[in-house]
KETORMAR-193313 format. One line per 2 residues: number of its first residue (from 0); for each residue x, y, z of C-alpha. Coordinates in steps of 0.1 Angstrom, whole numbers, padded with zeros to 4 digits, m for minus. Layout:
! residues N
NUM = X,Y,Z  ... .
END
This chain:
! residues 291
0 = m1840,0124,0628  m1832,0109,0595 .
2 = m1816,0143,0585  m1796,0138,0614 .
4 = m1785,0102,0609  m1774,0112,0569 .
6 = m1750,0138,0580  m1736,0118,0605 .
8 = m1733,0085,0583  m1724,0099,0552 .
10 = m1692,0124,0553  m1676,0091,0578 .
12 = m1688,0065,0553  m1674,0087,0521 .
14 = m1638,0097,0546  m1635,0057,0551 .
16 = m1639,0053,0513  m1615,0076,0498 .
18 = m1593,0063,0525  m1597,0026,0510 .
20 = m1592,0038,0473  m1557,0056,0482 .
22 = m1548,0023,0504  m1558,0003,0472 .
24 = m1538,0027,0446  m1507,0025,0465 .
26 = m1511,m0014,0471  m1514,m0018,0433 .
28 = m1481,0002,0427  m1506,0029,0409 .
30 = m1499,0060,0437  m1471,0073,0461 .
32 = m1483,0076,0498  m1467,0115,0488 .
34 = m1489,0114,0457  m1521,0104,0481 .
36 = m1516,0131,0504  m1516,0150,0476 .
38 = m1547,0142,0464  m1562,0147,0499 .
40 = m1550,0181,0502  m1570,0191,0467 .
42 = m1600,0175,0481  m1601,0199,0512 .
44 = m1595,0228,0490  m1621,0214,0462 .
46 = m1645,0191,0480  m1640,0167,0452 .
48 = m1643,0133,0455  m1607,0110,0456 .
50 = m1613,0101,0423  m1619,0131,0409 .
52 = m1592,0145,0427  m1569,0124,0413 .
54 = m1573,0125,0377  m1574,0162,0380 .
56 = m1539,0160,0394  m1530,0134,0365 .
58 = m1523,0110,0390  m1549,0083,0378 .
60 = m1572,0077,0349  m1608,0062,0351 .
62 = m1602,0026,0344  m1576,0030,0378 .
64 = m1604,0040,0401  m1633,0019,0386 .
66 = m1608,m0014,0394  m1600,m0004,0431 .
68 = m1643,0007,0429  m1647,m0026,0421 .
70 = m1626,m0040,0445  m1643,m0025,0473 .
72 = m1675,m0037,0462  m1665,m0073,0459 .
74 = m1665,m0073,0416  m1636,m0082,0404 .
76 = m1622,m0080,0370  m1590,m0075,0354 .
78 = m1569,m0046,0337  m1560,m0052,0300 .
80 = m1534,m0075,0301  m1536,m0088,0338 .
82 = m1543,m0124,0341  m1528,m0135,0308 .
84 = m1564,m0148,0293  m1580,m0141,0264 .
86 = m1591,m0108,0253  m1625,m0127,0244 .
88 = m1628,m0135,0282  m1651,m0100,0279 .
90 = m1660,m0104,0313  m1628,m0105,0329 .
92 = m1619,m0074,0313  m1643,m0053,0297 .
94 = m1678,m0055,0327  m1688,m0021,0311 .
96 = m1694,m0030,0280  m1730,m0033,0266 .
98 = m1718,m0069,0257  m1710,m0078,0294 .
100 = m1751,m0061,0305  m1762,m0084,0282 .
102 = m1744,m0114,0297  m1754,m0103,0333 .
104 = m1790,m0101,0319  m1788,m0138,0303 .
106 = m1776,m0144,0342  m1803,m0128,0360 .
108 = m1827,m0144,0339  m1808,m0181,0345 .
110 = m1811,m0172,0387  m1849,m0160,0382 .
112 = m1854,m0192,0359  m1832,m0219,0372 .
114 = m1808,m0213,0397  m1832,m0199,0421 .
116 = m1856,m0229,0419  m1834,m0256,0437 .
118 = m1814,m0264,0407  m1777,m0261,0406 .
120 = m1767,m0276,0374  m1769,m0262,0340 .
122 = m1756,m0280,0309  m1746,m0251,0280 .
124 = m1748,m0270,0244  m1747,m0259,0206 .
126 = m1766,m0277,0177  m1731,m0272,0156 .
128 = m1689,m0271,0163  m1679,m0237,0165 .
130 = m1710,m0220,0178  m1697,m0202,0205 .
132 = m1706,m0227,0233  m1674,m0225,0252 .
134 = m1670,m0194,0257  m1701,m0182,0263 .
136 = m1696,m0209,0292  m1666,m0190,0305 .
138 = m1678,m0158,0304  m1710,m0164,0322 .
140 = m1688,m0186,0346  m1670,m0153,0351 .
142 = m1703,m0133,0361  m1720,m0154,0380 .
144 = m1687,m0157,0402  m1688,m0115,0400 .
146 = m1721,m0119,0417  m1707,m0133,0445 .
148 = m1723,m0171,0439  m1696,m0199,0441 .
150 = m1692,m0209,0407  m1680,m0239,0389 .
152 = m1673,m0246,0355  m1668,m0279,0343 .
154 = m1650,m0285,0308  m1674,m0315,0299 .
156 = m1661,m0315,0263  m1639,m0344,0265 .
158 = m1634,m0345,0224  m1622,m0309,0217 .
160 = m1618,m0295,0256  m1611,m0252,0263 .
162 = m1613,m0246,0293  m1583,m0251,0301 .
164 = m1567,m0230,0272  m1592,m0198,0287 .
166 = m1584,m0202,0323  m1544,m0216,0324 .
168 = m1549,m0240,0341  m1530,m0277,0340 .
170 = m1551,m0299,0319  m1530,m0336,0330 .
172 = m1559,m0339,0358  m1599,m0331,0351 .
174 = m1634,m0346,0342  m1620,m0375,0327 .
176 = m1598,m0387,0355  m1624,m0384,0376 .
178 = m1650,m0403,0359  m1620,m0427,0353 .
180 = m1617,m0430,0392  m1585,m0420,0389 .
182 = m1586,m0386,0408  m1608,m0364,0431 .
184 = m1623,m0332,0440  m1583,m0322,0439 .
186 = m1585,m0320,0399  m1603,m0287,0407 .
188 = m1584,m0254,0397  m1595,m0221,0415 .
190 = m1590,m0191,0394  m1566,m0165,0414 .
192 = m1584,m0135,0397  m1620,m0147,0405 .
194 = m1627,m0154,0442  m1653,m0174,0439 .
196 = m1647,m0189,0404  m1632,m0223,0396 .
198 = m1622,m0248,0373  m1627,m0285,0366 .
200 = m1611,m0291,0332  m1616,m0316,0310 .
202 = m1584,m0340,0319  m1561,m0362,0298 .
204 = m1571,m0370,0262  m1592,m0402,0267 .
206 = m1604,m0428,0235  m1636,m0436,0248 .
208 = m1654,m0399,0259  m1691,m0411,0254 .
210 = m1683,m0441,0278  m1668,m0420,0305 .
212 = m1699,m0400,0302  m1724,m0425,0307 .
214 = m1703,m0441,0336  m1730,m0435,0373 .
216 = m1696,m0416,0388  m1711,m0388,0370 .
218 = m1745,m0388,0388  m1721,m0394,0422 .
220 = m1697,m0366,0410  m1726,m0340,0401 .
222 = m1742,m0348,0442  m1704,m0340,0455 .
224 = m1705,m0308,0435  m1737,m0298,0442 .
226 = m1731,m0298,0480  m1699,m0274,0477 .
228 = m1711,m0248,0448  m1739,m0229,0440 .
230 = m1734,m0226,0407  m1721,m0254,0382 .
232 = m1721,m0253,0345  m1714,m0281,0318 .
234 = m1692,m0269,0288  m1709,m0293,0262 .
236 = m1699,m0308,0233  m1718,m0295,0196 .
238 = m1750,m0322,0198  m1742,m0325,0158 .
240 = m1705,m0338,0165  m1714,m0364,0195 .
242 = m1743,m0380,0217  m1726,m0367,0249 .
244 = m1743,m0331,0253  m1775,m0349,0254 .
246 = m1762,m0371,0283  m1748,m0343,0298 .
248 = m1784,m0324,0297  m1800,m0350,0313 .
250 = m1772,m0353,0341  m1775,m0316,0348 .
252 = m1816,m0315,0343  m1810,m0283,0322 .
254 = m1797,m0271,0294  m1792,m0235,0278 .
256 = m1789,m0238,0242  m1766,m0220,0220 .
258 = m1773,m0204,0188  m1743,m0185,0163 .
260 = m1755,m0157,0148  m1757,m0167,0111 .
262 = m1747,m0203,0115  m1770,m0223,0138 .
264 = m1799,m0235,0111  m1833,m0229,0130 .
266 = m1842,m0262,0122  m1814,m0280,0137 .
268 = m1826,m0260,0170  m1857,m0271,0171 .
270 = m1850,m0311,0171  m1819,m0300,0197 .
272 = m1844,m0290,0219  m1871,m0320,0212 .
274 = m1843,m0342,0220  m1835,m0324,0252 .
276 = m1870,m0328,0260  m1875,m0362,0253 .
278 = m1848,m0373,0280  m1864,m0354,0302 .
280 = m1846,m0328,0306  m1853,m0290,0302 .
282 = m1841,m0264,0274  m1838,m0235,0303 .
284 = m1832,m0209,0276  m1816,m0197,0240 .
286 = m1787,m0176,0234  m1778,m0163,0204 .
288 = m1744,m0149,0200  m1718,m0137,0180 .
290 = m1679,m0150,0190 .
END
């Protein structure tokens, strides 16, 4: 019976996906409906799969039919150039990489560890300016979204904000407005390219950061986020430069530290994470990386 049911299933399942993939090439300006057929009509002479087929022909190359693969299996990412961000938004743009497995593995260990638990928050932090914190933030922002979790990333650095420089998005309304009472859950920015990905950046320049930061619309900010995303995470300030990241750890209950390869002094670590401790919230993990 189960012999049966696979050659019934699978010839219709792999005829509906080809299908989808030409549909997908021609919607992206990559393929001809003439071109499609074309490819069709090697694939009944060959038995090839579409993709296959079409790079035999010379119609497509493999970065073509890995995007509309992707597409079909709700994972978005982005073509060299798309988008307009960074090149060091790795996740957006290079998922294959062994530098992107190791991001998805520091994620599957954060929704094992954390996420998974009841906790929704995460504040990411570095001992020193420079370390890599924000865009380490991004790009995990960027993979959890991939995973299908709605994800939000909040620019938290009110001194020397990102964010908003990785993602292109309008920087006049953020955090700080909202801590300031001045705006709402409108300051959010989704991100066209990621579903399921979006944006609170850090706002208008503001004299008085720490202050903001300590104000109690944070802890009724955090609730209000907490019931529309599954995922939120704190681009912190270095702890070296200001007192906010430790504020910000205790607001989110977590933190995942941050360590530069070859810059981060071990010992500067180690009281990070004491002091993380001591306000009772929890280091969640280390990362060491290499931006």
């Amino acid at each position: 019976m189960n012999n049966t049911v696979s050659s019934i299933v699978g010839p219709a399942a792999a005829s509906r996906k080809d299908a989808n993939i030409g549909r997908l090439l021609i919607e992206q300006g990559k393929l001809t409906p003439e071109q499609v057929d074309s490819i069709r009509r090697l694939q009944k002479e060959t038995g090839l799969r579409f993709g296959e087929a079409a790079k035999r022909l010379g119609l497509a190359d493999e970065s073509d039919i890995q995007q509309v693969l992707s597409r079909q299996f709700d994972y978005p990412y982005l073509q060299q150039g798309e988008g307009n961000y960074p090149s060091s938004l790795i996740a957006a743009y290079e998922p294959f990489t062994a530098e992107v497995e190791a991001l998805r593995s520091v994620r599957s260990q954060l929704m094992l560890r954390w996420f998974s638990t009841g906790h929704k928050t995460l504040a990411i932090a570095g001992v020193n300016p420079g370390d890599g914190t924000s865009l380490l933030a991004a790009n995990l922002a960027v993979v959890f979204s991939q995973l299908g979790e709605q994800t939000l990333l909040v620019d938290a650095n009110l001194r020397t904000p990102r964010q908003h420089h990785i993602f292109n998005v309008d920087r006049e309304r953020g955090l700080a407005e909202v801590l300031a009472g001045r705006a709402g859950m409108e300051s959010l920015a989704m991100v066209e390219a990621f579903v399921d990905l979006s944006v609170l950046p850090a706002g208008s320049p503001v004299p008085n950061p720490q202050e903001l930061i300590n104000r109690s619309g944070f802890g009724v900010m955090n609730e209000t986020l907490r019931e529309c995303f599954d995922v939120i995470l704190y681009d912190s300030p270095a702890v070296s430069s200001a007192a906010d990241a430790l504020t910000i750890a205790a607001r989110a209950g977590g933190v995942l530290l941050v360590v530069r390869k070859d810059h981060t002094r071990t010992a500067d670590l180690v009281a990070f994470g004491e002091q993380v401790r001591r306000i009772g919230a929890e280091v969640v993990g280390t990362v060491l990386v290499s931006f």
